[in-house]
LUMVODREN-90061 format. One record per residue (C-alpha): residue number from 1; chain; x, y, z. Coordinates in steps of 0.5 Angstrom, whole numbers, plus 2048, in hexadecimal, padded with zeros to 3 digits. Layout:
BEGIN
@n: NUM chain: A x: X y: Y z: Z
...
END
This chain:
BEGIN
@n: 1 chain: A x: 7D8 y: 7D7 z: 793
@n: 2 chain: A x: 7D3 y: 7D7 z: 78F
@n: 3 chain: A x: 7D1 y: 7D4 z: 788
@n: 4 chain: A x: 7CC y: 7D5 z: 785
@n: 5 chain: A x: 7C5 y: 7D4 z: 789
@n: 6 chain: A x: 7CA y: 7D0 z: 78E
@n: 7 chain: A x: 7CE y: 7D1 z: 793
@n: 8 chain: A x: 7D5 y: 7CE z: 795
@n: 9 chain: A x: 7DA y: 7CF z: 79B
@n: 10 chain: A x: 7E0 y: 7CE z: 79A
@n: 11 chain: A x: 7E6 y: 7CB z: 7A0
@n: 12 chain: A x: 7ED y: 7CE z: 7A0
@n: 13 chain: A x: 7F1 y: 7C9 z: 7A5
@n: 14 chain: A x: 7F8 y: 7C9 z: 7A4
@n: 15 chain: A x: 7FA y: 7C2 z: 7A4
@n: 16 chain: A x: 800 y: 7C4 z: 7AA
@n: 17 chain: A x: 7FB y: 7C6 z: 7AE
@n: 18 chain: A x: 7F4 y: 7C2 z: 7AD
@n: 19 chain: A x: 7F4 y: 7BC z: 7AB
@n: 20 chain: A x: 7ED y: 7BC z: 7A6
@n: 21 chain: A x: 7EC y: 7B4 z: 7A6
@n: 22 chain: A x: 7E8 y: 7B3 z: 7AB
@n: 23 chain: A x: 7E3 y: 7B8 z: 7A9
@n: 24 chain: A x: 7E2 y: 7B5 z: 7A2
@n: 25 chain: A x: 7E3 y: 7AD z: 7A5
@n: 26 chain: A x: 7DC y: 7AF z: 7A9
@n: 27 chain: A x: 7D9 y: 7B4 z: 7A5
@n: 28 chain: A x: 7D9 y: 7AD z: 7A1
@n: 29 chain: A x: 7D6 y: 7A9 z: 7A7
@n: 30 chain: A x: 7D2 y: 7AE z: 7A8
@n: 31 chain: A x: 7CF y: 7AE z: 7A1
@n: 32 chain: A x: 7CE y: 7A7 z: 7A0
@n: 33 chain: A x: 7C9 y: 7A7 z: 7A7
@n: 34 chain: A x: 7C5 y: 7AD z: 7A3
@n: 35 chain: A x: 7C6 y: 7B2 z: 7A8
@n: 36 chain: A x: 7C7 y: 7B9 z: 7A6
@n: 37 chain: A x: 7CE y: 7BB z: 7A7
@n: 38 chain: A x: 7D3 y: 7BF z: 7A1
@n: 39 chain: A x: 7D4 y: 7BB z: 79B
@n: 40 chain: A x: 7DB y: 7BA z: 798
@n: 41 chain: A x: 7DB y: 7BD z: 791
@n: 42 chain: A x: 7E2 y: 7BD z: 790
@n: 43 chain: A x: 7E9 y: 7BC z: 795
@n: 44 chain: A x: 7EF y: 7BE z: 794
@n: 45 chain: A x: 7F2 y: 7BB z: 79A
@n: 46 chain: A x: 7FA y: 7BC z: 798
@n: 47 chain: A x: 7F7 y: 7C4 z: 798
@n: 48 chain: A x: 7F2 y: 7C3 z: 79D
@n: 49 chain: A x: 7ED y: 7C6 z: 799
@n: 50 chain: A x: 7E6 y: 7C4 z: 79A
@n: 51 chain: A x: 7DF y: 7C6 z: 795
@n: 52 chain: A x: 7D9 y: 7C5 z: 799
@n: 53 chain: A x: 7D2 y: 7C5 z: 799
@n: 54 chain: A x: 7CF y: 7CB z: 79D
@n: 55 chain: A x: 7CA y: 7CA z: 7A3
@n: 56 chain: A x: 7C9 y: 7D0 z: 7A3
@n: 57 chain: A x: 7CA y: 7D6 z: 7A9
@n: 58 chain: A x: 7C3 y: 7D4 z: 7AD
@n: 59 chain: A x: 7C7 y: 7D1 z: 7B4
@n: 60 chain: A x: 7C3 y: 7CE z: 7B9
@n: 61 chain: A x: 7C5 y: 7D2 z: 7BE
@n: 62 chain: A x: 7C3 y: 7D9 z: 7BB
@n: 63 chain: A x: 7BD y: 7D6 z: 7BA
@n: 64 chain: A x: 7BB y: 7D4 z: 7C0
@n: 65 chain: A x: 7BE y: 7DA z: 7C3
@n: 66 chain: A x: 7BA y: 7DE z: 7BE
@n: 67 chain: A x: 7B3 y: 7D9 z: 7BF
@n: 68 chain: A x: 7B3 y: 7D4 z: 7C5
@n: 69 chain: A x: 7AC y: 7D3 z: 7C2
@n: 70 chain: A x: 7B0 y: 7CF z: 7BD
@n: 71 chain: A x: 7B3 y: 7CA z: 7C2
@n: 72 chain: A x: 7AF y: 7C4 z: 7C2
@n: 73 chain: A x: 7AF y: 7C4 z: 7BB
@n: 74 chain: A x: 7B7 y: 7C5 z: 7BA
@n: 75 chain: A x: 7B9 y: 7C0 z: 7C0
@n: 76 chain: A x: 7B4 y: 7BB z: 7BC
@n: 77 chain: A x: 7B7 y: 7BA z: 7B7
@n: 78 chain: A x: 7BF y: 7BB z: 7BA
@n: 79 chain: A x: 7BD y: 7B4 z: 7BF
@n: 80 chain: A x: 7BA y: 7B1 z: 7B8
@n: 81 chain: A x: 7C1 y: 7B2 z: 7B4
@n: 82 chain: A x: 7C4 y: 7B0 z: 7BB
@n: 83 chain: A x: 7C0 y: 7AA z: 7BB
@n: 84 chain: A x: 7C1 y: 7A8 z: 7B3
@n: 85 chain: A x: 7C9 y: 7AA z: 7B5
@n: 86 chain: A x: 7C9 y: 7A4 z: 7BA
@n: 87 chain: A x: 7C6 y: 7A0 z: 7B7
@n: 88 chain: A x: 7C8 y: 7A0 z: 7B0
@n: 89 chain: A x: 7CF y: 7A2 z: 7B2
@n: 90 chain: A x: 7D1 y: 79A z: 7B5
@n: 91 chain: A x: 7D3 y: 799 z: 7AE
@n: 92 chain: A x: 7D9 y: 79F z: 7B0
@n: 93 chain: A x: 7DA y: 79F z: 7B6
@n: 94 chain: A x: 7DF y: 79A z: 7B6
@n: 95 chain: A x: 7E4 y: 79F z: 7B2
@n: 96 chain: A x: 7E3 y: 7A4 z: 7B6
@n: 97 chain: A x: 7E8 y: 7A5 z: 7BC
@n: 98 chain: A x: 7E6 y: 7A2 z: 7C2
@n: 99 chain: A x: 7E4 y: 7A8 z: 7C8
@n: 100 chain: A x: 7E8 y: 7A3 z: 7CD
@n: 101 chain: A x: 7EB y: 7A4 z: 7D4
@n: 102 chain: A x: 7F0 y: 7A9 z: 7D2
@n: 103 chain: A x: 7EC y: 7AE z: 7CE
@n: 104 chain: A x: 7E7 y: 7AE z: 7D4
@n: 105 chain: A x: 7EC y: 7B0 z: 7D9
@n: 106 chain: A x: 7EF y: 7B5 z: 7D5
@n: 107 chain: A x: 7E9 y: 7B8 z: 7D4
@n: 108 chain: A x: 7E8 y: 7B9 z: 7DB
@n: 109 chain: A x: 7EE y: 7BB z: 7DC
@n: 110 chain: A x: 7EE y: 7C1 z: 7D8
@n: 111 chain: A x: 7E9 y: 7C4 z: 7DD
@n: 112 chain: A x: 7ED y: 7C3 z: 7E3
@n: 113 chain: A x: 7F3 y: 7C5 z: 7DF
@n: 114 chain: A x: 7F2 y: 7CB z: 7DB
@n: 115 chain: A x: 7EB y: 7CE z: 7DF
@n: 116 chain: A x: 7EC y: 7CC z: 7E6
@n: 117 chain: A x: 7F4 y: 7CD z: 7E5
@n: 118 chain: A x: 7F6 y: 7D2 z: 7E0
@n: 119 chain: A x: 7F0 y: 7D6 z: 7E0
@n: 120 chain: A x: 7EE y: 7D7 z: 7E7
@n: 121 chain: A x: 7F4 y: 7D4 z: 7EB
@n: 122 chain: A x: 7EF y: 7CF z: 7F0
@n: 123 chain: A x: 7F5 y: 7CA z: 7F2
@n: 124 chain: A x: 7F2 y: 7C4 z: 7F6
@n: 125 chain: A x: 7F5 y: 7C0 z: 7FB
@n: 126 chain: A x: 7F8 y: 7B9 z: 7FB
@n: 127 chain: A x: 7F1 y: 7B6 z: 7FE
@n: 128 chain: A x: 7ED y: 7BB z: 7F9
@n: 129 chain: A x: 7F2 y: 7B8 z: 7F4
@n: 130 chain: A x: 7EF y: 7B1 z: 7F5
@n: 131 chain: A x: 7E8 y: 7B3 z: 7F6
@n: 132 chain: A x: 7E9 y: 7B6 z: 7EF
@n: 133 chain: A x: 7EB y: 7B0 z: 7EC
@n: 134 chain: A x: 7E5 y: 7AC z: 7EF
@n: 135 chain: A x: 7E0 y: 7B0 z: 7EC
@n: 136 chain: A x: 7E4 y: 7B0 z: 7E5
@n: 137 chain: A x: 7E4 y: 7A8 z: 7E7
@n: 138 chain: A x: 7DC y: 7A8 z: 7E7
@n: 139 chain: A x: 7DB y: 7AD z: 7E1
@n: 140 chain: A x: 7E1 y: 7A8 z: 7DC
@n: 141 chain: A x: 7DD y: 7A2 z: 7DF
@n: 142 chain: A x: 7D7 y: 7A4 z: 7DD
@n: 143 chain: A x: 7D9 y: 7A6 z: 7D6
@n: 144 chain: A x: 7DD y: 79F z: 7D5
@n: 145 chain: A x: 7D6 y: 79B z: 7D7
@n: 146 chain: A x: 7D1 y: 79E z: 7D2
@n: 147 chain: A x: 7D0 y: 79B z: 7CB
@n: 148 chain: A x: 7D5 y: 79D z: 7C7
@n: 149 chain: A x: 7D2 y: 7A1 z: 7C1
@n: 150 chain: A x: 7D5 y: 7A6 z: 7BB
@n: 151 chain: A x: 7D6 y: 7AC z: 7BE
@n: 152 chain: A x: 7D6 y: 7B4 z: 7BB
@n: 153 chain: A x: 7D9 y: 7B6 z: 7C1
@n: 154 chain: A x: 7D7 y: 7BD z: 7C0
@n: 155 chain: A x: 7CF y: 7BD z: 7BF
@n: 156 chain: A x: 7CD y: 7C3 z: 7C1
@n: 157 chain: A x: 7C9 y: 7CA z: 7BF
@n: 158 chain: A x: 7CF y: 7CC z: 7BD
@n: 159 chain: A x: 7D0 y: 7C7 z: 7B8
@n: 160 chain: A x: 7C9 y: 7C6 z: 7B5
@n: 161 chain: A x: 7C6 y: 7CA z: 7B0
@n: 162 chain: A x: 7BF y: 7CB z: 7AE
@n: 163 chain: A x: 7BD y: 7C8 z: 7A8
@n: 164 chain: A x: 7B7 y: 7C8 z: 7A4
@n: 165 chain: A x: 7B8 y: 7C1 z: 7A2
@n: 166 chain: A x: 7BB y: 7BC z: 7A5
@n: 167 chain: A x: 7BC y: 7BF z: 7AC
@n: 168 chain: A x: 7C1 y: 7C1 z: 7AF
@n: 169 chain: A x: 7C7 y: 7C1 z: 7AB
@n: 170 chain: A x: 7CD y: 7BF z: 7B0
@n: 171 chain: A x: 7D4 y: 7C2 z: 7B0
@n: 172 chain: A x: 7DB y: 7C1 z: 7B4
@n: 173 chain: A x: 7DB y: 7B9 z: 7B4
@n: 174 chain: A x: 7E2 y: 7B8 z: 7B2
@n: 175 chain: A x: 7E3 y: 7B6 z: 7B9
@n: 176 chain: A x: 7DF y: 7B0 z: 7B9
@n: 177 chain: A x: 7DF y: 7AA z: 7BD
@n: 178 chain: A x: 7DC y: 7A3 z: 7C0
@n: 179 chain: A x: 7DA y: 7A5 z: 7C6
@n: 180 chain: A x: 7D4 y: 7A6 z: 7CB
@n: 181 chain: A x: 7CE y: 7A6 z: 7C9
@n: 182 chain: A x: 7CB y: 7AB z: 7CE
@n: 183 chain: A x: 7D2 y: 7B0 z: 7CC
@n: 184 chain: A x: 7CE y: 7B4 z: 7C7
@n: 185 chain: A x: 7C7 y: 7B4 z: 7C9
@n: 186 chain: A x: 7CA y: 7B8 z: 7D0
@n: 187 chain: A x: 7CE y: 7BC z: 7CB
@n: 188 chain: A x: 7C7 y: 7BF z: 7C8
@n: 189 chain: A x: 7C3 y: 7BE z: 7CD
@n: 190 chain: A x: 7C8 y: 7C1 z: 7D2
@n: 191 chain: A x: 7CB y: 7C6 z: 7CD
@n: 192 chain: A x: 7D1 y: 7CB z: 7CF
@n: 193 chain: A x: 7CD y: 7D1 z: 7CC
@n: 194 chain: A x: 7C6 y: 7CF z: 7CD
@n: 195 chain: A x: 7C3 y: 7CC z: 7D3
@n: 196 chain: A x: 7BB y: 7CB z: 7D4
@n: 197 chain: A x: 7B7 y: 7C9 z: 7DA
@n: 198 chain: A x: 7BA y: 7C2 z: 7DD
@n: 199 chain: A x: 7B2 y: 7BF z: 7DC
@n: 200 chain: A x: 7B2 y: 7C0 z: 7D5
@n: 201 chain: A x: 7B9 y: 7BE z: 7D5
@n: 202 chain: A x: 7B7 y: 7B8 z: 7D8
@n: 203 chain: A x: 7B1 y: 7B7 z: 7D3
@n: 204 chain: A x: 7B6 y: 7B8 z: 7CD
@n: 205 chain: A x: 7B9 y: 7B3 z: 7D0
@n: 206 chain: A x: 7B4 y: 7AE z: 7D1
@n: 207 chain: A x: 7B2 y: 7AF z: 7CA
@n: 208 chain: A x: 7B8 y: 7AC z: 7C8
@n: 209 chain: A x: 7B9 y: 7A6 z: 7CC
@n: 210 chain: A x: 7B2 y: 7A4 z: 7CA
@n: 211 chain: A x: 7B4 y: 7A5 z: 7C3
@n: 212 chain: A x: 7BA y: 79F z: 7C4
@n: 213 chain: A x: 7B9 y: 798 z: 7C2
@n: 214 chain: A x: 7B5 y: 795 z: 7C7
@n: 215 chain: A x: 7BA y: 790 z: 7C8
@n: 216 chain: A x: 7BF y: 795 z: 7CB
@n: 217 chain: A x: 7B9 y: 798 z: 7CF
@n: 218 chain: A x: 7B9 y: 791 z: 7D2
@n: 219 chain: A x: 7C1 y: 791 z: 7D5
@n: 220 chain: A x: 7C0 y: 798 z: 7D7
@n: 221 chain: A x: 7BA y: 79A z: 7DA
@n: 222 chain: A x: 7B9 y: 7A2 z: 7DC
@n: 223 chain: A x: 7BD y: 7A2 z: 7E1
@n: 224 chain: A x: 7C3 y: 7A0 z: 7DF
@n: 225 chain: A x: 7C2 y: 7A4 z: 7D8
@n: 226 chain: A x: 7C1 y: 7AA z: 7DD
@n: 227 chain: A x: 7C7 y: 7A9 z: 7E0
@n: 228 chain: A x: 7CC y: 7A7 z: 7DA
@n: 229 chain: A x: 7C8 y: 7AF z: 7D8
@n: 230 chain: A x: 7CA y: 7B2 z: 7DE
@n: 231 chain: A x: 7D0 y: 7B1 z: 7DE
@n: 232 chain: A x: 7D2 y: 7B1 z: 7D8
@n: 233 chain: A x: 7D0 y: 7B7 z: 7D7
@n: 234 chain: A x: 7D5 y: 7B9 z: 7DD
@n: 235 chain: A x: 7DA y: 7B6 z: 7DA
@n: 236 chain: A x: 7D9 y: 7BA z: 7D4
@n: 237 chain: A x: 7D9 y: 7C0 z: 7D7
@n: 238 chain: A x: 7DF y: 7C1 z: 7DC
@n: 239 chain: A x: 7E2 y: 7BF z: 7D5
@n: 240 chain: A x: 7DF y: 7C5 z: 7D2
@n: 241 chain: A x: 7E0 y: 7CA z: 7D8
@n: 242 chain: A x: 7E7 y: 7C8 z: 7D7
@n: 243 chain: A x: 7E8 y: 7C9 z: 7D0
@n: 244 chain: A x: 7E4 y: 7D0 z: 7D0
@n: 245 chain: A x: 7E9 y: 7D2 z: 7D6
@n: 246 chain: A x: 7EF y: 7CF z: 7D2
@n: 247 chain: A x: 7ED y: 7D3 z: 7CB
@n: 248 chain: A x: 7ED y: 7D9 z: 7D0
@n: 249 chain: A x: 7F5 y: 7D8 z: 7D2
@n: 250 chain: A x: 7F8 y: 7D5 z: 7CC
@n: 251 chain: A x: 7F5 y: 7D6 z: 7C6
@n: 252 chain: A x: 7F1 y: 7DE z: 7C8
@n: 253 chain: A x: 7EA y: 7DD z: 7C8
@n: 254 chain: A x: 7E8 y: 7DF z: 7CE
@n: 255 chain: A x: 7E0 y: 7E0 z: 7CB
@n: 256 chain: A x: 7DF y: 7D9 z: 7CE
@n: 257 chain: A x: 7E0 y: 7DA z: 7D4
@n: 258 chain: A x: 7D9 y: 7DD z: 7D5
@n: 259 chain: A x: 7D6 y: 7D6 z: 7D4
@n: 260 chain: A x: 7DA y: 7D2 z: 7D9
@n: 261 chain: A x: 7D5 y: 7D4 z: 7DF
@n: 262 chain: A x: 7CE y: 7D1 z: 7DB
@n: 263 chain: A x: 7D3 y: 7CB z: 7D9
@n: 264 chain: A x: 7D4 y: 7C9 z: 7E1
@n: 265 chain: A x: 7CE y: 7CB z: 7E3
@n: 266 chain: A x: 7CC y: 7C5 z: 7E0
@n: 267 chain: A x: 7D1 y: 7C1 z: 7E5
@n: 268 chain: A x: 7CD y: 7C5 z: 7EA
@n: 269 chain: A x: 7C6 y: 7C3 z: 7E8
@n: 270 chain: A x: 7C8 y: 7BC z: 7E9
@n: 271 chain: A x: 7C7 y: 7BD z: 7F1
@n: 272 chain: A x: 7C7 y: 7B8 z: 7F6
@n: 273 chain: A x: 7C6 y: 7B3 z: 7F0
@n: 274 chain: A x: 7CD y: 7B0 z: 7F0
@n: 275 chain: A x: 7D0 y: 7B0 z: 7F7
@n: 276 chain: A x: 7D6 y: 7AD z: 7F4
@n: 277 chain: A x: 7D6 y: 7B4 z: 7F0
@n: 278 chain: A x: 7D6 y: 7B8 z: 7F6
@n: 279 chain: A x: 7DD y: 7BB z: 7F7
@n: 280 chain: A x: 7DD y: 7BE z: 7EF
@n: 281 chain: A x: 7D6 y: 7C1 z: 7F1
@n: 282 chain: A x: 7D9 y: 7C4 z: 7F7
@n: 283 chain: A x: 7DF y: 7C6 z: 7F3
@n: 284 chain: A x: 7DC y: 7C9 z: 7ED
@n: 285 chain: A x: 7D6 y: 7CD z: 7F1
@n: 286 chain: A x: 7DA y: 7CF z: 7F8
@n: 287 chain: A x: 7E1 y: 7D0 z: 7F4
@n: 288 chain: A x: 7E2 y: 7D1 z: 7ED
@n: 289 chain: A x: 7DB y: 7D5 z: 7EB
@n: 290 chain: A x: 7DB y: 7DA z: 7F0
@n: 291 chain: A x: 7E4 y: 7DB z: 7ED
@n: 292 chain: A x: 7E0 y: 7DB z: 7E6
@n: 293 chain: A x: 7DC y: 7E1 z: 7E9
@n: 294 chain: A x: 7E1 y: 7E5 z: 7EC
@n: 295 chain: A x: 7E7 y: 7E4 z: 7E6
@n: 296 chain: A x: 7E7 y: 7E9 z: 7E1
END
């Protein structure tokens, strides 16, 4: 919508089937920490019509598809705005939903569920059953033991803009939560549509870690940051494969499904690393990539 020199986006959510409070609550928190999110103009919440300010059509992704060159920059800035989000975002983080036990283990149901069951109809035994839930225990556990932090929850390439000012704008936060602390760094770093070399990965990584409060770094040293990361991201990604699978059966958009591979391949990258992760490797390398390659 334009008006003048501006422009605007309009949101039409019809209140029987979106609920338009919890953008507009965070969109507040968000403002109020000076990041650069779309600003509530006017809300007419009955209606579920919402005026925004624009962001613009530059999204990260594209960018860097088009130009990896631009990479070190943009990532820069996003770890920035992650930071400042975590550490502005204490005063908020107690209202949001708290990403507990429950949710987690559903996340990661839905990979065994709808990818592993509904689309490629890889059934496990009684022990596989078992040996499943013991990976879930470690990557829930690891979750649960982090700092516990205010969280986007989808803060990633797909969800960034570029921005002239104020770099980048952030979209899509209306599922926020407190949670882990390393979720939405391994949700950049490890991106679903994007992947880059594990070293520079790992860099980014580090970066972020050394820009955290020293007294942070004195409770959690390198490794255990590497590993809250890791497994994080791990986590996060059988939720993703799951839900890419699931919008495939139930909601006809098989487009995803072509991101399911680059997700898990992260899950593979981790190797020899986790012993204890040992059955989800060999399940998703000897079983559930080599059916996604032969399914249509």
């Amino acid at each position: 919508m334009q008006s003048g020199p501006g422009s605007f986006i309009v949101m039409d959510a019809p209140p029987g089937q979106e609920d338009c409070l919890p953008f507009v609550r965070i969109a507040g928190y968000l403002e109020a920490m000076h990041l650069n999110a779309p600003r509530i103009i006017e809300a007419n919440l009955e209606e579920g019509f919402l005026l925004l300010s624009d962001l613009g059509s530059r999204q990260y992704l594209e960018e860097l598809q088009r130009d990896a060159s631009t990479a070190p920059a943009l990532y820069s800035d996003a770890l920035t705005a992650l930071s400042t989000m975590q550490r502005r975002g204490t005063a908020y983080q107690g209202l949001l939903p708290p990403y507990d036990d429950e949710l987690l283990r559903f996340e990661v149901s839905l990979f065994h569920d709808w990818l592993c069951g509904t689309h490629l109809e890889i059934s496990l035994t009684e022990e596989e059953e078992h040996e499943w839930q013991d990976c879930c225990d470690v990557l829930v556990a690891n979750a649960l033991d982090q700092p516990q932090v205010f969280v986007h929850r989808d803060y990633h390439a797909r969800n960034l803009m570029v921005t002239d000012q104020g770099n980048p704008g952030i979209l899509d936060f209306q599922d926020a939560v407190e949670g882990p602390f390393t979720y939405d760094l391994a949700s950049l770093l490890k991106d679903c549509y994007v992947k880059w070399p594990a070293e520079q990965v790992w860099q980014w990584a580090l970066d972020f870690y050394k820009a955290i409060e020293s007294a942070a770094r004195d409770r959690i040293d390198e490794e255990q940051f590497r590993r809250y990361f890791e497994l994080m991201g791990a986590q996060r990604h059988l939720k993703a494969a799951g839900i890419f699978a699931r919008l495939n059966h139930r909601d006809g958009k098989p487009g995803y499904l072509a991101d399911i591979p680059r997700t898990l391949s992260y899950i593979v990258d981790l190797g020899s690393r986790y012993e204890e992760l040992g059955f989800l490797i060999s399940l998703i390398e000897d079983r559930v990539l080599p059916r996604l390659k032969a399914t249509p």
